[in-house]
C-alpha positions in Angstrom: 20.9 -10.7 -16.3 20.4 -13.9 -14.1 17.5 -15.4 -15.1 16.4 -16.2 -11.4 17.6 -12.6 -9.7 15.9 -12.5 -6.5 15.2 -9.5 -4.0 13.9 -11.5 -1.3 16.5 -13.4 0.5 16.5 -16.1 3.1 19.0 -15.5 6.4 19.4 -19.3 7.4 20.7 -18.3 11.3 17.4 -16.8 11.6 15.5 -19.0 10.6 14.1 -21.3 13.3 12.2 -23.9 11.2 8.8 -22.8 12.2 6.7 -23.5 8.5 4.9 -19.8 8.8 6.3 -18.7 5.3 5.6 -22.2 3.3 1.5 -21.7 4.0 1.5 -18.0 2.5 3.5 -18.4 -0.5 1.5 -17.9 -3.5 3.4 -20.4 -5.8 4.0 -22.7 -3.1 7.9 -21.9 -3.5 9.2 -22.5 0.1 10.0 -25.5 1.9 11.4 -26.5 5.2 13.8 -29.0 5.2 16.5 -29.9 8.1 15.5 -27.0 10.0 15.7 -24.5 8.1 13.6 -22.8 5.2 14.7 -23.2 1.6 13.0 -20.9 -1.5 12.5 -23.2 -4.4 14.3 -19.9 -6.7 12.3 -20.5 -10.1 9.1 -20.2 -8.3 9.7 -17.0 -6.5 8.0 -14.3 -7.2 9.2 -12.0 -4.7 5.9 -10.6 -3.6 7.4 -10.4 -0.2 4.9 -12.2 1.7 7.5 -14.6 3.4 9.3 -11.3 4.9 6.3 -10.0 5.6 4.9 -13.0 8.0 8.0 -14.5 9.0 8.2 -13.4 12.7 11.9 -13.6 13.2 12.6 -11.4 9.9 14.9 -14.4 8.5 13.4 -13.5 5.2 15.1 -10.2 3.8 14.5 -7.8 1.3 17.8 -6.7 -1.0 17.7 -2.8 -2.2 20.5 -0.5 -3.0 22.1 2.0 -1.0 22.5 6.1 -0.9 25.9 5.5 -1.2 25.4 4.2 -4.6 25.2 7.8 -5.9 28.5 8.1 -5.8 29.0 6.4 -8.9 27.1 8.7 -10.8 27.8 12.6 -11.6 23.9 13.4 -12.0 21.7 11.9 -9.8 17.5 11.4 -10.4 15.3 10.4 -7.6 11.6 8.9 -9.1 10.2 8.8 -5.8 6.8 6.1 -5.7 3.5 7.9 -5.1 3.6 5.7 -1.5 6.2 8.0 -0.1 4.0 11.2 0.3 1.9 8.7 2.3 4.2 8.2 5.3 4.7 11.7 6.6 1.8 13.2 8.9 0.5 16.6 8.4 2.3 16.7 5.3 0.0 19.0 2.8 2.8 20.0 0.1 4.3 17.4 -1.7 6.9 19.9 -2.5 8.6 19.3 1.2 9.1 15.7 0.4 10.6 16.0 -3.5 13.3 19.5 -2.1 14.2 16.8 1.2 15.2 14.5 -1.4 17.3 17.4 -3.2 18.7 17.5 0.5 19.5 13.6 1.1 22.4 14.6 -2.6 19.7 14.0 -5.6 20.2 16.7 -7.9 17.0 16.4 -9.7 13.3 14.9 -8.7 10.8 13.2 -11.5 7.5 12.1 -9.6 6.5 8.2 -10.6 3.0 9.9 -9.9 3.1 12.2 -12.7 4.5 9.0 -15.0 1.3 7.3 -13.5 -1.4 9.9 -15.2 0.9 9.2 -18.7 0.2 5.4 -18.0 -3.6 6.2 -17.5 -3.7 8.1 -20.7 -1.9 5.1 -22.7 -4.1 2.8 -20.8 -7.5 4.3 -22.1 -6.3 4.9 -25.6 -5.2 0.8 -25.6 -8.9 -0.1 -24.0 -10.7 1.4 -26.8 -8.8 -1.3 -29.2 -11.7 -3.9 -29.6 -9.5 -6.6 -30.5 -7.8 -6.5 -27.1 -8.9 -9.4 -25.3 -11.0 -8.3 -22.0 -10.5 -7.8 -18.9 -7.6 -6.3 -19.4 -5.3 -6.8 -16.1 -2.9 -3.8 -15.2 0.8 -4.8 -15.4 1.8 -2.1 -13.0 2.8 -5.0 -9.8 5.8 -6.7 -11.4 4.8 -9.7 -8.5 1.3 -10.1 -10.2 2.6 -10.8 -13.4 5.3 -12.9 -12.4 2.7 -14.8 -10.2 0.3 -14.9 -13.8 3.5 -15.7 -15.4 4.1 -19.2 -13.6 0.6 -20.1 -12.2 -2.1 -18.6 -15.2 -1.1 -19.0 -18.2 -4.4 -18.5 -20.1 -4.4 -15.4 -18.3 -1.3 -13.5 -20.5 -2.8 -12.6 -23.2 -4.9 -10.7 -20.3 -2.2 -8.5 -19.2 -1.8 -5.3 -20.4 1.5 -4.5 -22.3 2.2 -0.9 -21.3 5.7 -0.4 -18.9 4.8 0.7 -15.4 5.3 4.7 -14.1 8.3 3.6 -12.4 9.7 2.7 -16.0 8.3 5.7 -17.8 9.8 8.0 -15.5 13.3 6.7 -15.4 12.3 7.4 -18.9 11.3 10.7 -18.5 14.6 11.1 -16.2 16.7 10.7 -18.6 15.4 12.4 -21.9 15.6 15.9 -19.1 18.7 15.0 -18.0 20.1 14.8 -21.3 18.3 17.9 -22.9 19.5 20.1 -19.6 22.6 18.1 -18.7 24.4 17.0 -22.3 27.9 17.5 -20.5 26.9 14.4 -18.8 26.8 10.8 -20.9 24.0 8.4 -20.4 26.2 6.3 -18.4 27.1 9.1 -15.6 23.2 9.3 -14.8 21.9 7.8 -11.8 18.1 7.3 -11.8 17.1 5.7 -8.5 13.1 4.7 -7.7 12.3 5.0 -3.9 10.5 1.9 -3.5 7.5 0.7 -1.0 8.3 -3.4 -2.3 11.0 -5.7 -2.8 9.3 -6.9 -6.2 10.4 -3.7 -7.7 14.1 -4.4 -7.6 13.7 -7.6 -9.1 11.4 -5.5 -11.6 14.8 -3.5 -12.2 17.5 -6.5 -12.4 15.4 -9.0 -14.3 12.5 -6.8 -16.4 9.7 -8.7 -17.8 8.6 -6.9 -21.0 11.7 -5.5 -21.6 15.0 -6.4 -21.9 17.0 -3.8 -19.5 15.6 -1.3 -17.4 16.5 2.6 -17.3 16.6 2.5 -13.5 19.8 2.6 -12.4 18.6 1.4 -8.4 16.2 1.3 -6.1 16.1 2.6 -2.6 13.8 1.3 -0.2 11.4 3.9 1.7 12.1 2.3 5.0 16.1 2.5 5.0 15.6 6.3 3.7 12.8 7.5 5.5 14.2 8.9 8.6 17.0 10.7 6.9 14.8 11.8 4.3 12.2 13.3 7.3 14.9 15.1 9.5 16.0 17.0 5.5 11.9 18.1 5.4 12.0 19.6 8.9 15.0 22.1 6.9 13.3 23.1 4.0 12.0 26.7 4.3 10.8 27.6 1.0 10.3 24.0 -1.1 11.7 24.3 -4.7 8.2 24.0 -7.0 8.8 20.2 -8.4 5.4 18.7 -8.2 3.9 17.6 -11.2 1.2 15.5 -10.4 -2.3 15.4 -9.6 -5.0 13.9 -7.7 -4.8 10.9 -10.6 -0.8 10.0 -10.1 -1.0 10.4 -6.4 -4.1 8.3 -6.3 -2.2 5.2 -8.1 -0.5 4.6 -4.6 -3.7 2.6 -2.7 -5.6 0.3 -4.0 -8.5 1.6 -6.5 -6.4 4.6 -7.9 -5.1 3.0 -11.3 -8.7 2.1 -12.1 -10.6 5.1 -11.3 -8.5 6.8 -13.2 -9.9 5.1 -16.6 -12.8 6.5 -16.2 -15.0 3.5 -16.5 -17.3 1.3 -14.8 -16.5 -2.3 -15.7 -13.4 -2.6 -13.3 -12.5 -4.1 -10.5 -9.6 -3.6 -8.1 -8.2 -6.4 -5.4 -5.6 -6.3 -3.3 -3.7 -9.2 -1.1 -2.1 -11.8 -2.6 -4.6 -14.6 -1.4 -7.8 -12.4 -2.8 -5.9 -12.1 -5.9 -5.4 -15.7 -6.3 -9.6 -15.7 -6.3 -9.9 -13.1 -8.6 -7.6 -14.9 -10.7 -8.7 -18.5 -10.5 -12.3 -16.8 -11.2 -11.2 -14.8 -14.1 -9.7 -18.2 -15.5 -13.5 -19.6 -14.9 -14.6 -17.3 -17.1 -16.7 -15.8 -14.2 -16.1 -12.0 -14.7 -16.9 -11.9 -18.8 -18.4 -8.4 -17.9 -15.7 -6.3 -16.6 -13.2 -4.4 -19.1 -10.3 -4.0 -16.5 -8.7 -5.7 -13.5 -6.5 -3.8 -10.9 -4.9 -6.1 -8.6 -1.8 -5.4 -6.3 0.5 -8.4 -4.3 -0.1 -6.0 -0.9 -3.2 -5.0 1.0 -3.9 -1.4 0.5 -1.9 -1.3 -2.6 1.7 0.0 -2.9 0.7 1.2 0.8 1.2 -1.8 2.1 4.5 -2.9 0.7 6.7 -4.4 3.1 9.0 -1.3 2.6 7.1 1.3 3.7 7.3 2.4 7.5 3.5 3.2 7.9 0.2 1.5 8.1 -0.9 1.4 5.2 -4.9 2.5 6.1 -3.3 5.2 8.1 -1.2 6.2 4.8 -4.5 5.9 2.5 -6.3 8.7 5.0 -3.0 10.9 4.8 -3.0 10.5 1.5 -6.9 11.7 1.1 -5.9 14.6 3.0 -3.2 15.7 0.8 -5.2 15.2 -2.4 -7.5 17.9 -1.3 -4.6 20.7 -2.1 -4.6 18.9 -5.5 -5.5 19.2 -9.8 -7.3 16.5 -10.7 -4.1 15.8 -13.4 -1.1 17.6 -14.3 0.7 15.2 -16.9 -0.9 14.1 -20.1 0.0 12.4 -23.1 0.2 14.9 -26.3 0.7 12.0 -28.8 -3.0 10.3 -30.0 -1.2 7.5 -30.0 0.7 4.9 -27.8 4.8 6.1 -28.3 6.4 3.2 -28.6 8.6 3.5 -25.6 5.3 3.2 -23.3 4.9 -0.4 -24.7 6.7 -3.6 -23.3 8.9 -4.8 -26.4 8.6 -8.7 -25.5 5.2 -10.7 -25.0 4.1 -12.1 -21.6 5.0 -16.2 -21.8 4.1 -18.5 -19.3 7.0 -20.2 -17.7 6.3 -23.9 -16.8 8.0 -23.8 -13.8 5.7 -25.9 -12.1 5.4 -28.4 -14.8 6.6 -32.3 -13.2 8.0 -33.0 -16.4 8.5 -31.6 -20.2 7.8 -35.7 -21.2 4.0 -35.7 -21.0 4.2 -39.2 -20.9 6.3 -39.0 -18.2 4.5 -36.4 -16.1 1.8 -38.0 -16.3 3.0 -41.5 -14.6 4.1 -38.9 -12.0 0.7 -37.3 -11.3 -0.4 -41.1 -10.8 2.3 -41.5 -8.5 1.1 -38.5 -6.8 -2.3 -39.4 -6.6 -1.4 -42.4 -5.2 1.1 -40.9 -2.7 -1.8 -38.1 -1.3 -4.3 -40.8 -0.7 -1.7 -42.2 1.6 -1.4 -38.8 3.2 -3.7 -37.9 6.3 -5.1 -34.9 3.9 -4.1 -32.3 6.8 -2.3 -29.8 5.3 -0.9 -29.1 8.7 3.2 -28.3 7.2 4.9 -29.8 9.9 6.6 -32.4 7.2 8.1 -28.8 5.4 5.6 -28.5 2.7 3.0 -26.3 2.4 0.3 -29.2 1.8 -0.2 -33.2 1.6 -0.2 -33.0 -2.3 3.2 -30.6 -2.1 4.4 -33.6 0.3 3.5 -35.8 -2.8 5.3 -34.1 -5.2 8.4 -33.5 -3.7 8.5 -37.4 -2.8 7.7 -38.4 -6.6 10.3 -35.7 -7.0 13.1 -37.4 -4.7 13.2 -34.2 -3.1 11.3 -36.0 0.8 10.3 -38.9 1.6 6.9 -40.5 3.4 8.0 -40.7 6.9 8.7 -36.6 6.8 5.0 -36.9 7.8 4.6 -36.9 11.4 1.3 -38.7 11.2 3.4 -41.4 8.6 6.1 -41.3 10.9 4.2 -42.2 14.2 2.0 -44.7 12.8 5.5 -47.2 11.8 6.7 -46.2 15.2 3.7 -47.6 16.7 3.9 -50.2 14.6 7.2 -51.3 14.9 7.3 -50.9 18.7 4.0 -53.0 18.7 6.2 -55.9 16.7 9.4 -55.0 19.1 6.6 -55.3 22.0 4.7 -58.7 21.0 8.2 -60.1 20.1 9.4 -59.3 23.5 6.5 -61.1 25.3 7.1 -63.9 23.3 10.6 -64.4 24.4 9.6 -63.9 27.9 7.1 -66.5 27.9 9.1 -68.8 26.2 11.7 -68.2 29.1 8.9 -68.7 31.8 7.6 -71.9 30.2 11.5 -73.3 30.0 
């Protein structure tokens, strides 16, 4: 798999040059060069911010398609807890999973029933007191790529269990297999119905694991209005629903970690209030808390940038429908972890914002940073392309820009020179007058 897959994309005859994207990216990955927006690719995390802000949608998100069932005899859909969030007056989650049945799925697993296995393999890993606390969830593939590249005292944090979209492609396919053994492994499709972009990289590069049972994802937006006029058919919905009030909850912010049952947690969403919480926990300010929740989007999976409702009008819809709900339907019979819950490859940090693997040499290049900043007017305004005076720096020190990409740089020679032009000009006027 390419090391560097991406699922957020940059449309260059969109863009317009206009430096909204470079001052919300989390791992200052963006830069505007020429006229036109450039994503520095080993910084990405694809948290989707960029497509989310970027007012003439010139960031894109890449999915798959509906058609892509065709290459599969069997077909799975592991639709996000999100979904059930985007339909009004919806109060059987049974209409959703049979429309899907309708849009050519021929089976339904609910991500939200995976999500109450998760929260059972989550509380049997807390009580391990040699974990080290807090323990942060691993369930937004953009926060641990963002820990990945920017915290690296914070792995150790995360917690190593594979998210519910994992465990029930998982799930998927052991039922396909014990119903359906005239069909291989291979003529299975298992498609996740996503609210985020960062899922699909989650799919095509995996951190924890090296290949993913998810055979695509489908974005809730480019489904949801076929998927809605299927709904208004179904009569009598096939019982599929295997979730409670716990895997349903797992969709807005706050769900994972009440469903712990513990105190000492704390649950932030937005990527700029997770970088606090973060930088904080890295502080050592939050010794007293045993687990972190923290999703890329406001309002939690809600809020992904592939949904098609507001996400605090999805949260309230999603209240609604919890009230025709068990408190939990799926639940772990081993006492232990299996195996196949747990990510089979350690968190590392990737230095991909290292200046150099010499330390010697990096370190003559944070000089020559330092050096290059206190030139700088200290604005942080973006117009040079970079999202701050010390980004302007580096990327000089880098040979990547140069000084006079600042405007304030750039003005002050032009003054200067056509002061010299200026004074050199009345000098050879006088000298004329006096002849």
């Amino acid at each position: 798999m390419d090391k560097y897959f991406h699922s957020v994309t940059l449309d260059a005859d969109r863009c317009l040059g206009c430096t909204n994207c470079i001052k919300r990216c989390p791992t200052e990955a963006i830069r505007v060069r020429d006229g036109k927006a450039s994503i520095i690719s080993e910084r990405c995390i694809d948290c989707g911010e960029c497509i989310r802000i970027c007012p003439h949608h010139a960031k894109r998100p890449v999915y798959d398609s509906l058609s892509l069932l065709k290459n599969y005899k069997y077909n799975i859909a592991i639709p996000a807890p999100s979904l059930y969030g985007q339909f009004s007056n919806l109060d059987d989650i049974d209409i959703v999973l049979t429309g899907l049945k309708g849009l050519g799925f021929d089976d339904v697993v609910e991500v939200a029933a995976a999500a109450e296995l998760v929260s059972d393999a989550t509380r049997l890993y807390m009580h391990d007191k040699n974990i080290k606390k807090p323990v942060i969830s691993s369930a937004c593939p953009a926060i641990v790529r963002l820990i990945r590249v920017r915290f690296p005292d914070l792995c150790e944090n995360v917690l190593p269990l594979k998210a519910p979209m994992e465990i029930a492609a998982q799930v998927a396919r052991r039922k396909a297999a014990q119903e359906h053994p005239e069909f291989s492994e291979d003529e299975v499709g298992v498609f996740f119905i996503s609210p985020c972009a960062a899922k699909v990289t989650d799919v095509k590069s995996p951190i924890g694991a090296d290949s993913s049972s998810v055979s695509g994802v489908l974005a809730i937006s480019a489904i949801f209005a076929e998927l809605a006029s299927q709904m208004t058919k179904v009569k009598t919905p096939e019982p599929l629903s295997e979730s409670g009030i716990i895997g349903v909850s797992w969709a807005g912010i706050g769900g994972e970690s009440s469903a712990l049952l513990r105190e000492q947690y704390l649950a932030a969403d937005g990527i700029e209030n997770v970088i606090r919480v973060l930088e904080g926990l890295e502080d050592e300010k939050f010794t007293d808390l045993d687990f972190i929740e923290l999703n890329a989007c406001a309002g939690g999976c809600l809020g992904g940038v592939l949904t098609v409702e507001n996400p605090y009008v999805a949260r309230a819809r999603l209240k609604r429908l919890r009230k025709y709900l068990p408190v939990s339907c799926a639940h772990m019979e081993e006492k232990e972890i299996p195996d196949d819950m747990k990510w089979t490859e350690e968190l590392e940090f990737v230095p991909v914002m290292e200046l150099s693997g010499d330390l010697g040499k990096a370190m003559e290049m944070m000089g020559q940073i330092d050096e290059i900043s206190a030139k700088l007017p200290g604005l942080d305004c973006g117009s040079c392309g970079a999202p701050s005076c010390r980004c302007l720096a580096e990327d000089i020190v880098r040979g990547e820009a140069d000084i006079t990409d600042c405007v304030f740089i750039l003005r002050e020679r032009v003054q200067t020179a056509a002061s010299a032009l200026s004074s050199i000009g009345m000098i050879n006027h006088n000298g004329k007058e006096g002849e």
